[in-house]
PDB file with one MODEL, atoms N, CA, C and O in Angstrom:
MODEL        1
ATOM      1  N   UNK A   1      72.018 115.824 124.057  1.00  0.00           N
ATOM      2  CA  UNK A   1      73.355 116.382 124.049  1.00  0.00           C
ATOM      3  C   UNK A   1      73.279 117.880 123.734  1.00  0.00           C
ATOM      4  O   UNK A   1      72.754 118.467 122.788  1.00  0.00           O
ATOM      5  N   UNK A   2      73.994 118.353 124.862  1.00  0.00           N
ATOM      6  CA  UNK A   2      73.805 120.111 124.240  1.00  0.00           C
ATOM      7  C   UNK A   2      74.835 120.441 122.726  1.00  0.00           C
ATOM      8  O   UNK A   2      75.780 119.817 122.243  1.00  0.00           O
ATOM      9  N   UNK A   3      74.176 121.619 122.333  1.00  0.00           N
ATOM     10  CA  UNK A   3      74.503 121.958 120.883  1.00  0.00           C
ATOM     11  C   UNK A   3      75.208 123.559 120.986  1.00  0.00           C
ATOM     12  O   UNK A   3      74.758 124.412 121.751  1.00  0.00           O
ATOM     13  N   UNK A   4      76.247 123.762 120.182  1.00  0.00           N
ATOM     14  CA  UNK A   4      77.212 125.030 120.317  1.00  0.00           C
ATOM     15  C   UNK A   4      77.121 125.565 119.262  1.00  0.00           C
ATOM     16  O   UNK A   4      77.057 124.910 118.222  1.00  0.00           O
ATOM     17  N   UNK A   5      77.087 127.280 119.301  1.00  0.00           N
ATOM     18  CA  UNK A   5      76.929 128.235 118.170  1.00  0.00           C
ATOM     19  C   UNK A   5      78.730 128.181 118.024  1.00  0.00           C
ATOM     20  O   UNK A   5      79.442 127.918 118.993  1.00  0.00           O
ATOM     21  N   UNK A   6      79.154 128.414 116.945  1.00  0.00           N
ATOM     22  CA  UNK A   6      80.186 128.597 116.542  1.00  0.00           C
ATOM     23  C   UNK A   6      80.395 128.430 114.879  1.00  0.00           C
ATOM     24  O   UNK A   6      79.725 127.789 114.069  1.00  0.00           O
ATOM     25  N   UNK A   7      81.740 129.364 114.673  1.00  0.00           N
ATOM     26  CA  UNK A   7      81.564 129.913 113.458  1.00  0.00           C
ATOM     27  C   UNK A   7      82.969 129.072 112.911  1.00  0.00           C
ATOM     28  O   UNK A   7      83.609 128.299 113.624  1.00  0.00           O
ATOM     29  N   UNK A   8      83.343 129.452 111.279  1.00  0.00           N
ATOM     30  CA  UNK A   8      84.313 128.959 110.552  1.00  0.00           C
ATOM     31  C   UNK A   8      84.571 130.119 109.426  1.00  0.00           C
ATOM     32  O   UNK A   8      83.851 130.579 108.540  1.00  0.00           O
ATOM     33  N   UNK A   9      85.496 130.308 109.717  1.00  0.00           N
ATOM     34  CA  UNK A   9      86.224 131.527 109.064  1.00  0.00           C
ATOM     35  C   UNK A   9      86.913 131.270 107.560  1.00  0.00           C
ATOM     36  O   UNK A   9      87.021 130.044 107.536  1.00  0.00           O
ATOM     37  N   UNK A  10      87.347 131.693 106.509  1.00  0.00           N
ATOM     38  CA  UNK A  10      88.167 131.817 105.948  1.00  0.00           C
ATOM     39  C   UNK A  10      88.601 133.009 104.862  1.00  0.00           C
ATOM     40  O   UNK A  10      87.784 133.344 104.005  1.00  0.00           O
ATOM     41  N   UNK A  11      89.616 133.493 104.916  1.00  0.00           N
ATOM     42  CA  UNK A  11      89.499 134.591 103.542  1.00  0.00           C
ATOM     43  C   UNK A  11      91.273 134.107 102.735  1.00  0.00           C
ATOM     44  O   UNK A  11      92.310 133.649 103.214  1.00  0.00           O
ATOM     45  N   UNK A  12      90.928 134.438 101.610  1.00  0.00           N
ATOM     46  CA  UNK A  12      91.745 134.444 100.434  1.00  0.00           C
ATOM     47  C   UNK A  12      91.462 134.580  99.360  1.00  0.00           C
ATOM     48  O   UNK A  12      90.328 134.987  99.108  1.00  0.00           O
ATOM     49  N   UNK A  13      92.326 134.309  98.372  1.00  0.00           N
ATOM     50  CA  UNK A  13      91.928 134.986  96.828  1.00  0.00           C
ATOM     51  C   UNK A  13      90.653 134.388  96.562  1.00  0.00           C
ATOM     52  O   UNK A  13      89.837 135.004  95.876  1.00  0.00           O
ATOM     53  N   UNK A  14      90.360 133.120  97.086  1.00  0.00           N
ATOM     54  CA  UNK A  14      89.040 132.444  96.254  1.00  0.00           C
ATOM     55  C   UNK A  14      88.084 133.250  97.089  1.00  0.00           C
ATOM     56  O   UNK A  14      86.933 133.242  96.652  1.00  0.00           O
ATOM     57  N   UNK A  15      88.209 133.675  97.763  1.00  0.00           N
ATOM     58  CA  UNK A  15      86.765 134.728  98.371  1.00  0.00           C
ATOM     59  C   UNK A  15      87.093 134.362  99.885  1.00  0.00           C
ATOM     60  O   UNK A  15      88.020 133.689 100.336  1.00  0.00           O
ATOM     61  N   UNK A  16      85.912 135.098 100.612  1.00  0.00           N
ATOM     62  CA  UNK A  16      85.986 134.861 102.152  1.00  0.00           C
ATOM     63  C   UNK A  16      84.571 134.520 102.486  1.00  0.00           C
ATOM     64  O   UNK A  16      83.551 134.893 101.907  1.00  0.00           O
ATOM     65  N   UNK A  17      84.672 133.907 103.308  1.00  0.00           N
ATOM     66  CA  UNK A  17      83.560 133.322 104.215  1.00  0.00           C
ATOM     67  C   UNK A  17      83.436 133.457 105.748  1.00  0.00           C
ATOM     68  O   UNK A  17      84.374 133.620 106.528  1.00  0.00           O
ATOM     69  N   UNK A  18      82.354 133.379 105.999  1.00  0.00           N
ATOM     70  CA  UNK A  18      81.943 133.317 107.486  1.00  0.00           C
ATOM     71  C   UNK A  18      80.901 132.481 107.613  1.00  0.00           C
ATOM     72  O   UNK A  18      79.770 132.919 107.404  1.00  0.00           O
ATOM     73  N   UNK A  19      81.116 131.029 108.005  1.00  0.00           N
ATOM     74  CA  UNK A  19      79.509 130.664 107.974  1.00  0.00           C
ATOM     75  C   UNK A  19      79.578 129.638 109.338  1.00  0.00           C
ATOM     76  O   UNK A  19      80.326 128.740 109.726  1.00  0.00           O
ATOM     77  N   UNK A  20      78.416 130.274 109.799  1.00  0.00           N
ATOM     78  CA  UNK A  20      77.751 129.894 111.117  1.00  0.00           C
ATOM     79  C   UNK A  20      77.311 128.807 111.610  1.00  0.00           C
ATOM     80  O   UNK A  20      76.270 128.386 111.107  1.00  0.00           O
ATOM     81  N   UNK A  21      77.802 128.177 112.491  1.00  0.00           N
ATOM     82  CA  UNK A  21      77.328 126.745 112.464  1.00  0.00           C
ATOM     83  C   UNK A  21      76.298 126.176 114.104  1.00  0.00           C
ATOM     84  O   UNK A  21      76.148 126.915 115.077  1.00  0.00           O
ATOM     85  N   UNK A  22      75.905 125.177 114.030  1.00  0.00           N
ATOM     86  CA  UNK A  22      75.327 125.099 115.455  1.00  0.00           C
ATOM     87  C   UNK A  22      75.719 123.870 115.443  1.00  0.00           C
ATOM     88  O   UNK A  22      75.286 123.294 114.445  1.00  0.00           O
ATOM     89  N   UNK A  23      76.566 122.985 116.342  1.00  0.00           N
ATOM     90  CA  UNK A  23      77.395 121.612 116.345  1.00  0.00           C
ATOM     91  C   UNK A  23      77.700 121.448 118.103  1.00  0.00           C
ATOM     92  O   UNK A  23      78.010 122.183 119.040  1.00  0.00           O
ATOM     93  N   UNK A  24      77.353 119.795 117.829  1.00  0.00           N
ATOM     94  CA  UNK A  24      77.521 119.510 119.164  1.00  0.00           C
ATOM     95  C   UNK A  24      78.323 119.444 119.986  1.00  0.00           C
ATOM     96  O   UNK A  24      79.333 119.942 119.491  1.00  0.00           O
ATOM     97  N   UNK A  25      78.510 119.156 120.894  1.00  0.00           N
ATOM     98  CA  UNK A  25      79.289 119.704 122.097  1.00  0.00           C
ATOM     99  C   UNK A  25      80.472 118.726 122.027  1.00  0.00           C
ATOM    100  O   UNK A  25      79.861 117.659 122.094  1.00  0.00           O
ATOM    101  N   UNK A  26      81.492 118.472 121.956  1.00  0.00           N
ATOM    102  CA  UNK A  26      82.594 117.583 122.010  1.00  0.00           C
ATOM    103  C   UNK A  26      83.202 118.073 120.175  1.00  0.00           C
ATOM    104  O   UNK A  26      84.215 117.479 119.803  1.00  0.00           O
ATOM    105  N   UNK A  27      82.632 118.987 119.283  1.00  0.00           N
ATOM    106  CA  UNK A  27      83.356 118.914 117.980  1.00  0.00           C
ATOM    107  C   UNK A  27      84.490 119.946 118.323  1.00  0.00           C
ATOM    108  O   UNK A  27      84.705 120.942 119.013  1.00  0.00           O
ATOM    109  N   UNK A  28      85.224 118.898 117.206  1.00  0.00           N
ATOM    110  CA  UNK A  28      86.485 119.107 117.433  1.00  0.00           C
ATOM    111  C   UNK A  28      86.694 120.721 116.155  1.00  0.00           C
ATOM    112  O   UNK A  28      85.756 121.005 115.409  1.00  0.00           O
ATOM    113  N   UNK A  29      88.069 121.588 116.141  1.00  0.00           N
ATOM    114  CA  UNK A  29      87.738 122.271 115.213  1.00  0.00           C
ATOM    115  C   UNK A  29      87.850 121.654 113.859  1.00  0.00           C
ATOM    116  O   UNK A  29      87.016 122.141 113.096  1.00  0.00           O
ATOM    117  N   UNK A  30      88.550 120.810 113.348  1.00  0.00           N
ATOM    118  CA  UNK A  30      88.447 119.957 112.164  1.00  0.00           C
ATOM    119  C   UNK A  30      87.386 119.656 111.835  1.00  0.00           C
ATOM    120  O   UNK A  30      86.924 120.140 110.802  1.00  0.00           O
ATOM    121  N   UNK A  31      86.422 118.477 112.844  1.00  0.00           N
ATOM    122  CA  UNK A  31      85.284 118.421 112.291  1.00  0.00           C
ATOM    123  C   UNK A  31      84.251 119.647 112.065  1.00  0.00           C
ATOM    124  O   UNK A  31      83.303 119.437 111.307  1.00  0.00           O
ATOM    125  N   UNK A  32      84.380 120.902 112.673  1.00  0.00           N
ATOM    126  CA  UNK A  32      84.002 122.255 112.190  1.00  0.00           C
ATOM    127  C   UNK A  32      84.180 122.462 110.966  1.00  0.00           C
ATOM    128  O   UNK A  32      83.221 123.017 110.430  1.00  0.00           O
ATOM    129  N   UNK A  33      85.145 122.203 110.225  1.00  0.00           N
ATOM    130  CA  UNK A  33      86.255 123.168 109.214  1.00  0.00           C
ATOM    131  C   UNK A  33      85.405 121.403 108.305  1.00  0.00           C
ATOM    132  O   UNK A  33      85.837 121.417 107.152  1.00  0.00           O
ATOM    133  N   UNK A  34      84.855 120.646 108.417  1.00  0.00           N
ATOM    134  CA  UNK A  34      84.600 119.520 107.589  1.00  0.00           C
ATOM    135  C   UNK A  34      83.231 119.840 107.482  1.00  0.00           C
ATOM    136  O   UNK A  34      82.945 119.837 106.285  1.00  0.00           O
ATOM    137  N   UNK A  35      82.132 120.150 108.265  1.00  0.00           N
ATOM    138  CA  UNK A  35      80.737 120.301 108.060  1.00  0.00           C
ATOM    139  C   UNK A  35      80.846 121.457 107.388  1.00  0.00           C
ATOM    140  O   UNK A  35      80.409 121.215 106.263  1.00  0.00           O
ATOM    141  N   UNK A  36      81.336 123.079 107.475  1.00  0.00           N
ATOM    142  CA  UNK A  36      81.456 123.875 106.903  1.00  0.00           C
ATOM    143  C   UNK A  36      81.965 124.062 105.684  1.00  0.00           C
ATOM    144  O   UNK A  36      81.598 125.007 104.985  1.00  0.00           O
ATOM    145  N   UNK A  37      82.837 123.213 105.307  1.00  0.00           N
ATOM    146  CA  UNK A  37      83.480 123.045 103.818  1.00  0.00           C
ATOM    147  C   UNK A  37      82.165 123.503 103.107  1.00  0.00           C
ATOM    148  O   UNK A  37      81.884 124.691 102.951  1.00  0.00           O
ATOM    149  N   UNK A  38      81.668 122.844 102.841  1.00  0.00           N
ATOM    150  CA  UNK A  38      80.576 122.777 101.037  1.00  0.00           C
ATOM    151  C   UNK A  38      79.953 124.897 101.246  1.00  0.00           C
ATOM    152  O   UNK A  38      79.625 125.612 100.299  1.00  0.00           O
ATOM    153  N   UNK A  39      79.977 125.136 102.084  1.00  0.00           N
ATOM    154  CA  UNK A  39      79.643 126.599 102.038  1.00  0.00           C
ATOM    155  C   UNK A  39      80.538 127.400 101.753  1.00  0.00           C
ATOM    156  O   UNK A  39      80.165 128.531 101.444  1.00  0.00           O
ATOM    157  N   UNK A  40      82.313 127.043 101.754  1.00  0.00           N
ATOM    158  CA  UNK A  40      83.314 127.876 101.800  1.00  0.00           C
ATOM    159  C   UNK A  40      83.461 128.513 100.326  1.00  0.00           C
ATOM    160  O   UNK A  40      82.396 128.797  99.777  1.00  0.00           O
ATOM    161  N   UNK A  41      84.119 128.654  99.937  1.00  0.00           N
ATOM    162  CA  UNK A  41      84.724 129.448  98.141  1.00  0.00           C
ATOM    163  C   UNK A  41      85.177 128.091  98.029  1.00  0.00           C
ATOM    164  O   UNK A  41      85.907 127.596  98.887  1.00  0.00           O
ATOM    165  N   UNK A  42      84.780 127.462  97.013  1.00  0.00           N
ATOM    166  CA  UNK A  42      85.376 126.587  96.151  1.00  0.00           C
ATOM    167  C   UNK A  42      86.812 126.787  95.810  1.00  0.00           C
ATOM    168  O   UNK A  42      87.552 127.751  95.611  1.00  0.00           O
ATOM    169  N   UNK A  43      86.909 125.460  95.824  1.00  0.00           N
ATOM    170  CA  UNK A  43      89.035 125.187  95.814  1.00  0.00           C
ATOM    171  C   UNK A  43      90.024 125.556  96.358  1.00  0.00           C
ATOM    172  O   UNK A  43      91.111 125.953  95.937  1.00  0.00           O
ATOM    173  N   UNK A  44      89.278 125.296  98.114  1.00  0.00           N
ATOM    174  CA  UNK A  44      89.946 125.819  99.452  1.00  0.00           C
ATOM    175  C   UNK A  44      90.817 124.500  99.982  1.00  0.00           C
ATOM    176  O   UNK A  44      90.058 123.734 100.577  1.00  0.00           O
ATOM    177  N   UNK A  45      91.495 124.259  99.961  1.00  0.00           N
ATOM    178  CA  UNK A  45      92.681 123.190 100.871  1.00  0.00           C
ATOM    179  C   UNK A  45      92.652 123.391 102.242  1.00  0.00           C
ATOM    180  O   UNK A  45      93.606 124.069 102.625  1.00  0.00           O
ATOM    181  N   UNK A  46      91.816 123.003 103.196  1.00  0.00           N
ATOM    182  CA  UNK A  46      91.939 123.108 104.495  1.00  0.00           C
ATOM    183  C   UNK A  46      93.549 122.143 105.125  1.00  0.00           C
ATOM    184  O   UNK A  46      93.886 121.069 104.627  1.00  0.00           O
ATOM    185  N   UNK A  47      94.133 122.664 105.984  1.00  0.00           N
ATOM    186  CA  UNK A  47      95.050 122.041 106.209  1.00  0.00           C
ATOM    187  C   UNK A  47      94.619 121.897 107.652  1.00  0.00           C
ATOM    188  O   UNK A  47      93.992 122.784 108.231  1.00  0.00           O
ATOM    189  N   UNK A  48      95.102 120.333 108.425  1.00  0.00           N
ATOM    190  CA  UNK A  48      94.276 120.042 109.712  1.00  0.00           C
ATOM    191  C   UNK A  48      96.004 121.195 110.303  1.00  0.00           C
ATOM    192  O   UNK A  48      95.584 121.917 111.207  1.00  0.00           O
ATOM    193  N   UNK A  49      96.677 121.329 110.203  1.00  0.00           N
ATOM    194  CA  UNK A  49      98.037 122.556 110.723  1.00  0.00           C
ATOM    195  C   UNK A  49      98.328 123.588 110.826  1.00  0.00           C
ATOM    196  O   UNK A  49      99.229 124.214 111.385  1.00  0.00           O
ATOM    197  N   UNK A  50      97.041 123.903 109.913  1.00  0.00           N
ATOM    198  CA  UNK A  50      97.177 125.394 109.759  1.00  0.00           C
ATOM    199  C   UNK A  50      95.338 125.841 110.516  1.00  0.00           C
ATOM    200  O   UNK A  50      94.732 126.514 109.682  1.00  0.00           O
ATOM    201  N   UNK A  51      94.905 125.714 111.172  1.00  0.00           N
ATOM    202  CA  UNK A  51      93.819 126.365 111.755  1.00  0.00           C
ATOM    203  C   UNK A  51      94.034 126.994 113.307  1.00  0.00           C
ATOM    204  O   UNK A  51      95.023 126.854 114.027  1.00  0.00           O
ATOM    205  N   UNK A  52      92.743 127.760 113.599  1.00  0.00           N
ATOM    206  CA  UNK A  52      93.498 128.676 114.570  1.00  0.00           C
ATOM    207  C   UNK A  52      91.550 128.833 115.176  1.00  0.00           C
ATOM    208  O   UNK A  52      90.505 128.541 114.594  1.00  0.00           O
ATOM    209  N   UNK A  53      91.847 129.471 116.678  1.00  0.00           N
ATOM    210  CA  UNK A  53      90.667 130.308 116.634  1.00  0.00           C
ATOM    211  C   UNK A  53      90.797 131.964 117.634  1.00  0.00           C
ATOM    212  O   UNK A  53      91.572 132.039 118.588  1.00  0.00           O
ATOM    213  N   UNK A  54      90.380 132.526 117.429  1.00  0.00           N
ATOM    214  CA  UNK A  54      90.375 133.651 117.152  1.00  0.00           C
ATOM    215  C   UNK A  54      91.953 134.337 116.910  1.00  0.00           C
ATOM    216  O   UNK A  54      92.309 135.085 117.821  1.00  0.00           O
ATOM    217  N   UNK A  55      92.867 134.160 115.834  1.00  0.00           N
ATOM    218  CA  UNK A  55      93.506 134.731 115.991  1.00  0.00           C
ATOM    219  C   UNK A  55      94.803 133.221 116.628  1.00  0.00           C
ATOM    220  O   UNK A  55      95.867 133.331 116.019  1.00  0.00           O
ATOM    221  N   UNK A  56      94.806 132.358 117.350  1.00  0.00           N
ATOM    222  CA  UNK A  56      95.811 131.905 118.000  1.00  0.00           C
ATOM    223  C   UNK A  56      95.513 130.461 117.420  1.00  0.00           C
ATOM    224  O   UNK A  56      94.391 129.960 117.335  1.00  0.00           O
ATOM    225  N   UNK A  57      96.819 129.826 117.002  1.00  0.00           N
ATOM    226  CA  UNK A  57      97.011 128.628 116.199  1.00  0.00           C
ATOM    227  C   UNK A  57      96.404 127.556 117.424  1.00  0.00           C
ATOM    228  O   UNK A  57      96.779 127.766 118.577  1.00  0.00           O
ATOM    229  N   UNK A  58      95.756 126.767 117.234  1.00  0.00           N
ATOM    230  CA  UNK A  58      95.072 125.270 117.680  1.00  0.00           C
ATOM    231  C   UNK A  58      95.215 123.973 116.936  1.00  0.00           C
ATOM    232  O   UNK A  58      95.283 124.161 115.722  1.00  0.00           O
ATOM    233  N   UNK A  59      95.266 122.993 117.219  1.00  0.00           N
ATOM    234  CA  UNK A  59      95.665 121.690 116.838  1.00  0.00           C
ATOM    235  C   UNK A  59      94.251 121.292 116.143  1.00  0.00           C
ATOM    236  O   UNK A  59      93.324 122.090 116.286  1.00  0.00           O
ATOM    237  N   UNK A  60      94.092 120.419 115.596  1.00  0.00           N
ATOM    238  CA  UNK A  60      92.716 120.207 114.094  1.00  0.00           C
ATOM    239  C   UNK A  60      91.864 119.575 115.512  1.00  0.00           C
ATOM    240  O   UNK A  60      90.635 119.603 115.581  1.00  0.00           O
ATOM    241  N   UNK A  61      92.911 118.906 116.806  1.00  0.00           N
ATOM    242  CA  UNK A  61      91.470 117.959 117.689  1.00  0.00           C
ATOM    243  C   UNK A  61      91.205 119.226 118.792  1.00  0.00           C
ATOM    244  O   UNK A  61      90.842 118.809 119.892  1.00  0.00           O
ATOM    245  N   UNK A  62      91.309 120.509 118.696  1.00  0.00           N
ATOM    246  CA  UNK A  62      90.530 121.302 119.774  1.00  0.00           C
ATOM    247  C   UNK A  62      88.902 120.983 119.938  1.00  0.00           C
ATOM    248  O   UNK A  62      87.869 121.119 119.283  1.00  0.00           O
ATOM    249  N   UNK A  63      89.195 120.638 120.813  1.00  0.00           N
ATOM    250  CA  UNK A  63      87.491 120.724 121.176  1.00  0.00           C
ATOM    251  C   UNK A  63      86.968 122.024 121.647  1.00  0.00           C
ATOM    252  O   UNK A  63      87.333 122.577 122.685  1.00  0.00           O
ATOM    253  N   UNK A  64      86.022 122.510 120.751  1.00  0.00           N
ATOM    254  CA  UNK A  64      86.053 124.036 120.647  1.00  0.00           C
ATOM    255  C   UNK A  64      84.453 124.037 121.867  1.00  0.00           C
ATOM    256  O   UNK A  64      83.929 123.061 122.404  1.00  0.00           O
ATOM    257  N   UNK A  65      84.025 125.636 121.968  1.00  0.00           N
ATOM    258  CA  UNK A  65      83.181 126.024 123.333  1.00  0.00           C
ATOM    259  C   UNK A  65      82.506 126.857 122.489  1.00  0.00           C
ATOM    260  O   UNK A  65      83.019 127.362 121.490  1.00  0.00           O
ATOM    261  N   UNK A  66      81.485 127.009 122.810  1.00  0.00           N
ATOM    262  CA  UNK A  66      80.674 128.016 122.371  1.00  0.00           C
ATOM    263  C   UNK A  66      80.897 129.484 121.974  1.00  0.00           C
ATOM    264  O   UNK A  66      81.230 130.303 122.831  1.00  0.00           O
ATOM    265  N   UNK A  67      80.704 129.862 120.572  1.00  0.00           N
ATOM    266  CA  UNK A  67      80.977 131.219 120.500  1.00  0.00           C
ATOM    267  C   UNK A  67      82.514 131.140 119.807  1.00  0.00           C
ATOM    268  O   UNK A  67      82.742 132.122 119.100  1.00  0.00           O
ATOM    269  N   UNK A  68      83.463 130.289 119.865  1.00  0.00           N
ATOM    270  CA  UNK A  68      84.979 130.049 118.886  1.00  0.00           C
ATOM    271  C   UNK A  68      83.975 130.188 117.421  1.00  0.00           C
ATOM    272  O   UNK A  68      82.934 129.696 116.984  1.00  0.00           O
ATOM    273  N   UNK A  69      85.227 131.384 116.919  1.00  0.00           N
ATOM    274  CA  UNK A  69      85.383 130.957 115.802  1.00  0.00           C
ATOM    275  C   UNK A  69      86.543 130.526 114.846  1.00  0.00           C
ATOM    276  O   UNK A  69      87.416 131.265 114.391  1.00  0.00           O
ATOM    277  N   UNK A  70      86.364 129.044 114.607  1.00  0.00           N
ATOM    278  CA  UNK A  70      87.810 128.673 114.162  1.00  0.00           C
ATOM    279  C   UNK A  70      88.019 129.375 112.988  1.00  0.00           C
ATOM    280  O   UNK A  70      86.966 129.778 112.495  1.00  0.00           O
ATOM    281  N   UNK A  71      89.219 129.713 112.254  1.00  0.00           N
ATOM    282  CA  UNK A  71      89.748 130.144 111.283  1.00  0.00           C
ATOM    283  C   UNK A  71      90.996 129.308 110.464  1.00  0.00           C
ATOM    284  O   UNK A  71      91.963 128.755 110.988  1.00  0.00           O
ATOM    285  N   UNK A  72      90.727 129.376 109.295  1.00  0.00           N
ATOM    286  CA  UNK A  72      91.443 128.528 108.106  1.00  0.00           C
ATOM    287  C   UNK A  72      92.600 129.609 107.778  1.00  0.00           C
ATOM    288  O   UNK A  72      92.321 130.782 107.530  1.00  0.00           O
ATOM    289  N   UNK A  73      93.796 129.159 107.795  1.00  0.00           N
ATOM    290  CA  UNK A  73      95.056 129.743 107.289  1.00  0.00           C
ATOM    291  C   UNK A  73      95.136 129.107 106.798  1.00  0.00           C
ATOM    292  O   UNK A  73      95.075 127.909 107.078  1.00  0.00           O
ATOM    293  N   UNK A  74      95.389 129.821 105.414  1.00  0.00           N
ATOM    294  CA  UNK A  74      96.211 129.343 104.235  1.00  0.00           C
ATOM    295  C   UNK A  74      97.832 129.555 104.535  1.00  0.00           C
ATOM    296  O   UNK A  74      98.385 130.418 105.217  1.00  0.00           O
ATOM    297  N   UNK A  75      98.431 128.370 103.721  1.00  0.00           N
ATOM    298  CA  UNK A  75     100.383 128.547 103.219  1.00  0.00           C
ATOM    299  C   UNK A  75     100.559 130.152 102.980  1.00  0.00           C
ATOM    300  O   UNK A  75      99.622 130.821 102.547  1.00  0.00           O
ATOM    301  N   UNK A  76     101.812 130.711 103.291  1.00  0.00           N
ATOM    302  CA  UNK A  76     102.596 131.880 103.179  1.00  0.00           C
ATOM    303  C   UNK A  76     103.035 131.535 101.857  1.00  0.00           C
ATOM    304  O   UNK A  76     103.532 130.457 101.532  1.00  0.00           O
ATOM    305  N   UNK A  77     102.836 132.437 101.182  1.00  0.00           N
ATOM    306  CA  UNK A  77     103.321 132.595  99.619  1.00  0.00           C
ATOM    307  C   UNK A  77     104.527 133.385  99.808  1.00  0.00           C
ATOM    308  O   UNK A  77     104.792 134.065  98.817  1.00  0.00           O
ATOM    309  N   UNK A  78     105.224 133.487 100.642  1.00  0.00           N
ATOM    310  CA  UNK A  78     106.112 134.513 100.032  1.00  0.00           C
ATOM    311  C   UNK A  78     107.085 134.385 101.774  1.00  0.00           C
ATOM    312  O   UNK A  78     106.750 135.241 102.594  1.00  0.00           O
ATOM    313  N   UNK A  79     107.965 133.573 102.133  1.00  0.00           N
ATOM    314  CA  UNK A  79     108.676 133.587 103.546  1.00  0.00           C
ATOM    315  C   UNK A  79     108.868 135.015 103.945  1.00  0.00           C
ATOM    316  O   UNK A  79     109.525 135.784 103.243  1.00  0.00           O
ATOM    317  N   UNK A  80     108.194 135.445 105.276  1.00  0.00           N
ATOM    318  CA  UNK A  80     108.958 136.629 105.929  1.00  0.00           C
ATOM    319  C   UNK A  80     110.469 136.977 105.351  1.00  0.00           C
ATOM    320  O   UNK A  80     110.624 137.628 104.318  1.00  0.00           O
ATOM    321  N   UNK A  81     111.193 136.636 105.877  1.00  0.00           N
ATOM    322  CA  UNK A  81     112.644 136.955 105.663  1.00  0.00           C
ATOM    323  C   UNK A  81     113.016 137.312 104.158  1.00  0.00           C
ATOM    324  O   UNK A  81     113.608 138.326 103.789  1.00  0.00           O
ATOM    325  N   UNK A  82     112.592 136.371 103.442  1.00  0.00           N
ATOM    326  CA  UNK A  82     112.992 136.774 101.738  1.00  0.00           C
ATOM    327  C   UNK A  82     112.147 138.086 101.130  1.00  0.00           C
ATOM    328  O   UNK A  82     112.510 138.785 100.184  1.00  0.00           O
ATOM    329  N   UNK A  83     110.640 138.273 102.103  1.00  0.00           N
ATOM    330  CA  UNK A  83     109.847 139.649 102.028  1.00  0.00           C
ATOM    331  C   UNK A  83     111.097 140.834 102.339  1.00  0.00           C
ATOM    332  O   UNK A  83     111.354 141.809 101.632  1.00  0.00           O
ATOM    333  N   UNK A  84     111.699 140.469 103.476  1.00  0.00           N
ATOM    334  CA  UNK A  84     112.549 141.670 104.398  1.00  0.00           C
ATOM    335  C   UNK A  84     113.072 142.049 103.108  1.00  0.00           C
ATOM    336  O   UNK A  84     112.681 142.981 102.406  1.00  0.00           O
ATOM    337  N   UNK A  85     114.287 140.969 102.798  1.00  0.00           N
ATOM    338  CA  UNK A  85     115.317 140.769 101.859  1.00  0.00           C
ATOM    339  C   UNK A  85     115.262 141.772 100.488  1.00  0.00           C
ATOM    340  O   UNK A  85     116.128 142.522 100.037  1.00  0.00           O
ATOM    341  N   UNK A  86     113.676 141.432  99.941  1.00  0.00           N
ATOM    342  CA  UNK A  86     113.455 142.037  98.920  1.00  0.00           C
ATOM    343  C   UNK A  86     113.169 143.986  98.944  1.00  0.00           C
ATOM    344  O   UNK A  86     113.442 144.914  98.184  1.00  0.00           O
ATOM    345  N   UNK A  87     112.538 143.845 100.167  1.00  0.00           N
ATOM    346  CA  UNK A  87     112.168 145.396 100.515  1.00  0.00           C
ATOM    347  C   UNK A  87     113.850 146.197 101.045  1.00  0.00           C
ATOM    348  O   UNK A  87     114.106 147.395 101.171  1.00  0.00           O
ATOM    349  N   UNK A  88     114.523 145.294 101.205  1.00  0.00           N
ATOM    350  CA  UNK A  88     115.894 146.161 101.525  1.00  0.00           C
ATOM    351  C   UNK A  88     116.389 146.230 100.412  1.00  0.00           C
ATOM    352  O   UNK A  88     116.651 147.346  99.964  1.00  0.00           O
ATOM    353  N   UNK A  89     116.614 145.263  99.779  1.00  0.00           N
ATOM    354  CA  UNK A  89     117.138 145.755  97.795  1.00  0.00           C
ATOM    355  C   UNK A  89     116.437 146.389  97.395  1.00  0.00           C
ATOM    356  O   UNK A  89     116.306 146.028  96.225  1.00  0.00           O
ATOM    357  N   UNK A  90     115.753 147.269  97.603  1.00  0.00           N
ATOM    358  CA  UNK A  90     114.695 148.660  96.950  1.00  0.00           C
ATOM    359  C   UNK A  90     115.189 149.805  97.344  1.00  0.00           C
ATOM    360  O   UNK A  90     114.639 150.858  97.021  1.00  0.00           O
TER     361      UNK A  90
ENDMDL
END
């Protein structure tokens, strides 16, 4: 079975990561974001809803291609609109 370079992203307060993976051909990005866990910053919450790859949101069963690198979004701490809200009362 052929085998795919591809990466797993994440940054936030617990630190950022990039770590490189080589996984076979049919993984999905979830199971990416599951072999890559134990390398990430400790006390990361992957959410299968919130991942993306380069940049553009994907469903946890993408079956990713060589060279994706999926990326972990974290929850919005703070809603757009109530951001606006607050910067106009200033």
């Amino acid at each position: 079975m052929a085998e795919l370079a591809v990466e797993v992203a994440y940054a936030g307060p617990e630190g950022q990561a990039v770590v490189e993976l080589v996984v076979p051909a049919g993984t999905t990005a979830w199971e990416a974001v599951g072999v890559a866990l134990p390398t990430l910053p400790g006390g990361i919450q992957p959410d299968q809803g919130r991942l993306g790859i380069f940049g553009k949101k994907v469903g946890a069963e993408q079956v990713l291609v060589a060279g994706d690198r999926v990326e972990i979004y974290r929850a919005l701490t703070l809603d757009p609109m109530e951001a606006r809200r607050r910067r106009a009362a200033r």
